[in-house]
C-alpha positions in Angstrom: 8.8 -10.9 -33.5 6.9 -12.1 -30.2 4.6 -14.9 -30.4 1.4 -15.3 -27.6 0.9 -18.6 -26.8 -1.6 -18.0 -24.4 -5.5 -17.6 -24.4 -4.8 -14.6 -22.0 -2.2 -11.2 -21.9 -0.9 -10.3 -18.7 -1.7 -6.4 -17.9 -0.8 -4.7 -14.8 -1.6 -7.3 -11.9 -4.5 -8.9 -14.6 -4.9 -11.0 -17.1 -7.2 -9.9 -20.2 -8.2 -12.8 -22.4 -6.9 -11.9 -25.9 -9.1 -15.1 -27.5 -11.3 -13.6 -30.6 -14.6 -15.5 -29.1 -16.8 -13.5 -27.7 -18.4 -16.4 -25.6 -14.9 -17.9 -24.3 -13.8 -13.8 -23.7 -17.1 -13.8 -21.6 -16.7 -16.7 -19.8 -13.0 -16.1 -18.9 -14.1 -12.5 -17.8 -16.8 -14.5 -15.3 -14.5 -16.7 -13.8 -11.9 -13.7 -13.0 -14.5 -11.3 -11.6 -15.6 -14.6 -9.2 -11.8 -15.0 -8.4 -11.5 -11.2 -7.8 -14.5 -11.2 -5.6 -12.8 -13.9 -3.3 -10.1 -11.6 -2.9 -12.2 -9.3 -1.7 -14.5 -10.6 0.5 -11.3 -12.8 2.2 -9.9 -9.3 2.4 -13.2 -7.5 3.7 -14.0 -10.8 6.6 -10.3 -10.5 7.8 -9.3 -7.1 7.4 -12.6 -6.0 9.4 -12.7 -8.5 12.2 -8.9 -7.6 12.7 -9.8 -3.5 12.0 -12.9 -3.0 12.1 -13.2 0.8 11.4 -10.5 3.5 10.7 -11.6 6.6 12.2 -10.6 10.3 10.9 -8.2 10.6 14.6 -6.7 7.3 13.6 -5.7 8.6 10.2 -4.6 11.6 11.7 -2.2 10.0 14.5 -0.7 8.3 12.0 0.1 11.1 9.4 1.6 12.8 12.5 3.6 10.6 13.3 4.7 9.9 9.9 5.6 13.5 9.7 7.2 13.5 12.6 9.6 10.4 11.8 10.3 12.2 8.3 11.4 15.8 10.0 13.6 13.3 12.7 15.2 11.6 9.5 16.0 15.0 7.7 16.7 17.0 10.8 19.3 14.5 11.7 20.6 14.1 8.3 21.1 17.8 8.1 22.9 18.2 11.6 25.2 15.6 10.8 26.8 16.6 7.9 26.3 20.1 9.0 29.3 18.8 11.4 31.1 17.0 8.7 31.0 16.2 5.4 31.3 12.3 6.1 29.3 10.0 8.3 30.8 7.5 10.1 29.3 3.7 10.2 27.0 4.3 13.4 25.5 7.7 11.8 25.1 5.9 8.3 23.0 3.1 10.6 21.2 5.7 13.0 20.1 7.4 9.5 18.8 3.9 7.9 16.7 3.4 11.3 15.7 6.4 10.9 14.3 6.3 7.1 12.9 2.7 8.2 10.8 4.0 11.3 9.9 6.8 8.3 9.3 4.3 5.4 7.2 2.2 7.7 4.8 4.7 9.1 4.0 6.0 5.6 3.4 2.3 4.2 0.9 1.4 7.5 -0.3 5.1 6.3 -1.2 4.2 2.7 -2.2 1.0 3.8 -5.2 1.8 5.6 -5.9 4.1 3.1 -6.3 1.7 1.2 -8.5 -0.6 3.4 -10.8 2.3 3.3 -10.7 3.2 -0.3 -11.2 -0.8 -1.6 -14.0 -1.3 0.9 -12.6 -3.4 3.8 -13.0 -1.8 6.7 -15.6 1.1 7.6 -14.4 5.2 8.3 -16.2 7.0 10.7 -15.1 11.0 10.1 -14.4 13.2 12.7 -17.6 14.8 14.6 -18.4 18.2 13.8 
């Protein structure tokens, strides 16, 4: 049987005050929303000096190239074990550059997504 010792619970990346008062529940709620709202506009002052718009081309440049690291990683995959069934040490590294360069693009990808989606920097969609 598990005990909370705490005035709060911890859900996903938040903490949700589990006290019964409605006025201490209140308050704690005020004090996280001012915390969360430092976050953001730290995020929104940075972010936006540093990227200060993420235009429809941008996103699109990236999700090709993206693409284009993924097809290099399979493609390569495919060819060398079309020629044998094991890899040797330098095709085992060229494969893990390979996924990296890959893995990379797609997080910068989300990334900026997510800069747009939260607020932090401005989109400007393609014309026409």
């Amino acid at each position: 049987m598990a005990t909370m010792t705490s005035s709060t619970r911890r859900t996903g990346d938040h903490f949700e005050p589990t006290d019964t008062d409605p006025q201490v529940q209140r308050r704690l709620r005020g004090y996280l929303e001012q915390i969360d709202y430092t976050a953001y506009a730290s995020n929104k002052a940075v972010l936006g000096a540093i990227v200060p718009k993420a235009e429809a081309g941008r996103f699109q440049r990236l999700a090709v190239a993206t693409a284009t690291a993924r097809a290099k990683w399979v493609a390569e995959a495919a060819a060398m074990t079309d020629a044998s069934a094991s890899l040797s040490e330098a095709q085992v590294a060229r494969l893990a550059h390979l996924r990296s360069a890959y893995e990379e693009l797609a997080a910068v990808y989300e990334a900026t997504r997510r800069l747009v989606e939260r607020g932090y920097v401005a989109y400007r969609a393609a014309d026409g």
